[in-house]
C-alpha angles and dihedrals in degrees: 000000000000094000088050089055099045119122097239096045084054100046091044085048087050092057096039085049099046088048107128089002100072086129108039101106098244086060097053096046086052084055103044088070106020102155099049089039094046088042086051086053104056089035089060101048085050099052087036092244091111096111105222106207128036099143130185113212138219150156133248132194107208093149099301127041107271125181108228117198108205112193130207117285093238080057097046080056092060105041085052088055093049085055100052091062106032086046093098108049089043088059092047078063104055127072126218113270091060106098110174124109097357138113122261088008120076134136095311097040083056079041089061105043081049091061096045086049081055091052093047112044137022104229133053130180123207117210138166143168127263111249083342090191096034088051112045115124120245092206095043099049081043088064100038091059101052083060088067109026130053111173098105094207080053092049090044091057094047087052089055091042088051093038096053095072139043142155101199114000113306092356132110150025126227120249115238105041118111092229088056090060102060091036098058086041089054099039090067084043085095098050080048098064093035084059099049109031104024091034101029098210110196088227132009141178130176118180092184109307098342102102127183114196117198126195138167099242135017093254102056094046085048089050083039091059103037091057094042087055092051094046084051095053106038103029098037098016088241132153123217127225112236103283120239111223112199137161117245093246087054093047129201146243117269135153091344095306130092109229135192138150098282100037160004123230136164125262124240095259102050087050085061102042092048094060097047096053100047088047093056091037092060093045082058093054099041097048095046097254086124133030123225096261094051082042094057096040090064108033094044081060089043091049097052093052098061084037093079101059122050101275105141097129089038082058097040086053102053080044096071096040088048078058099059096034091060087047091052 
């Protein structure tokens, strides 16, 4: 904690909040008076007055509804600085074939372990947990994180950050805070090193709480399953989704592409996705909405995303229609 509450630290978790959002109005009364904000918020962690969350709702469509939670911004300060330092053990925690949330990982790195699992086995499973966010345990990440922590003002933080939300009594943790993120990383962290080093899979990749199993026969991967959905249910009171048994050659669904041993392709959904993004992205821009600048920061993202499956005629295509959309 006191390297949470450090000025520094707090300084360092205000710039890293406040990052894309410089002119939201929050974010400019926080600035007017930095020292003495940033001074009260420390102060109030400290004396236990800092109210933990005071959430502002509100719905996304990606593909699915979700229910973001969105905190204060003198909240989003401190949950960065709780990350800058807890960073570090977190990551002690995690193997390698996780890849959310975390630095040098993300959604192609677990591409392309996916890819190499293809390459290496016949068979992959898909799983993944009912409501993941909606569904993880209070009590269960509680205890999981006084395995790993042991600074009782840190713990007792944890404990109000956790408390302040819940979808049905002692369950879930709201999308869209920091601290969310490396939670729910950390919660399936358990089920990670059961499945390497209990279970010993071959190959294994977990993005959050989408999962892919190889193994090398049917029966494995079946033996494999039945043992990870126990684990789930009786060890992180967790429900799996039905698991989706395929052969290499056939591919499977993951992170929006369909990926087996010879390519990579788009699903259905992110076809349709992509297209209605860069269509509404270039009406922004040609009716003045956006400027250049806020039109190239979110289609440079949107391209490289298509970009990694084989998707040359799906691009050609929105190309032509982008043309007559800019003479019209």
């Amino acid at each position: 904690m006191p390297r949470i509450l450090a000025l520094e630290n707090l300084l360092a978790a205000y710039y890293d909040a406040r990052r894309g959002k410089q002119h939201k109005e929050p974010v400019i009364q926080f600035t007017k008076n930095l020292y003495n904000n940033i001074l009260e918020l420390r102060d109030g962690v400290l004396n236990g007055t800092f109210k933990i969350g005071r959430y502002h709702y509100f719905n996304i469509y990606d593909p699915k509804q979700r229910v973001i939670c969105a905190a204060s911004f003198e909240e989003r300060v401190l949950h960065h600085a709780i990350i800058n330092v807890c960073k570090s053990r977190f990551e002690q925690h995690f193997i390698s074939d996780t890849y959310a949330s975390r630095e040098g990982k993300g959604v192609y790195a677990a591409i392309d372990r996916a890819r190499q699992g293809m390459s290496q086995c016949r068979y992959v499973a898909k799983l993944d947990v009912r409501k993941y966010f909606d569904s993880v345990s209070h009590v269960v990440l509680k205890q999981q994180l006084r395995r790993v922590f042991k600074d009782c003002q840190l713990l007792n933080l944890f404990d109000k950050i956790i408390d302040s939300y819940a979808v049905t009594p002692q369950r879930g943790i709201p999308i869209g805070n920091l601290t969310s993120q490396y939670f729910a990383n950390f919660y399936l962290s358990f089920l990670d090193h059961y499945i390497k080093e209990a279970l010993r899979v071959p190959v294994y990749v977990r993005y959050m709480d989408d999962m892919l199993l190889f193994g090398h026969s049917k029966e494995d991967l079946k033996e494999y399953v039945n043992r990870v959905s126990d684990f789930v249910s009786k060890q992180l009171s967790l429900t799996l989704k039905c698991p989706q048994l395929e052969t290499a050659t056939r591919g499977v669904a993951f992170l929006g592409y369909r990926i087996s041993c010879d390519k990579i392709v788009l699903n259905r959904r992110s076809k349709i996705r992509f297209k209605r993004k860069i269509y509404k992205y270039t009406h922004l821009l040609a009716n003045g909405v956006w400027d250049d600048e806020q039109y190239v920061e979110h289609i440079i993202p949107l391209l490289a995303f298509v970009r990694r499956a084989y998707t040359k005629c799906l691009r050609r295509s929105v190309c032509e229609k982008l043309q007559l959309m800019v003479i019209r």
